[in-house]
C-alpha positions, 0 to 999 in steps of 0.5 A: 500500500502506499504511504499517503502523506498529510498535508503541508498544514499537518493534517490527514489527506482526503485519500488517508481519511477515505482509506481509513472509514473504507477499511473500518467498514470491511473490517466491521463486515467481515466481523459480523461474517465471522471472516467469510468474504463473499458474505461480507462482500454481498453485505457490502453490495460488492462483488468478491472479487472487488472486496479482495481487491479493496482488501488488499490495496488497504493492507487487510489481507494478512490481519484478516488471514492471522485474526482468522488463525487466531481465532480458530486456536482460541475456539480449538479444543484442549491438547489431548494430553492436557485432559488427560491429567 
């Protein structure tokens, strides 16, 4: 992704402020989806294959791909030789 700077005055530029509400919207969507994508797309009124590309030009492919392995270990049952104490 590129790197927006602000502006000569120090704030944020319109494409950093769009760039940011864009990715909290993605990110409420695939939440609420539980990570499914074409769930999330179809909420969102995109095709998949535009959410992706969203996703990827706002960096959320790898957050998206490691929160999913996250929560797959926390939802994971207990190592075998845990219970068997």
């Amino acid at each position: 992704m590129k790197r927006i700077l602000p502006t000569p005055d120090g704030r944020p530029s319109l494409r950093h402020l769009l760039d940011t509400y864009e990715r909290q919207i993605i990110e409420a969507a695939l939440r609420q989806r539980h990570g499914n994508q074409r769930r999330a797309a179809a909420d969102l009124g995109l095709l998949p294959t535009t959410l992706h590309e969203k996703m990827k030009r706002l960096g959320l492919l790898r957050r998206e791909r490691a929160a999913a392995r996250v929560e797959a270990a926390a939802s994971a049952p207990a190592a075998s030789w845990a219970q068997a104490s």
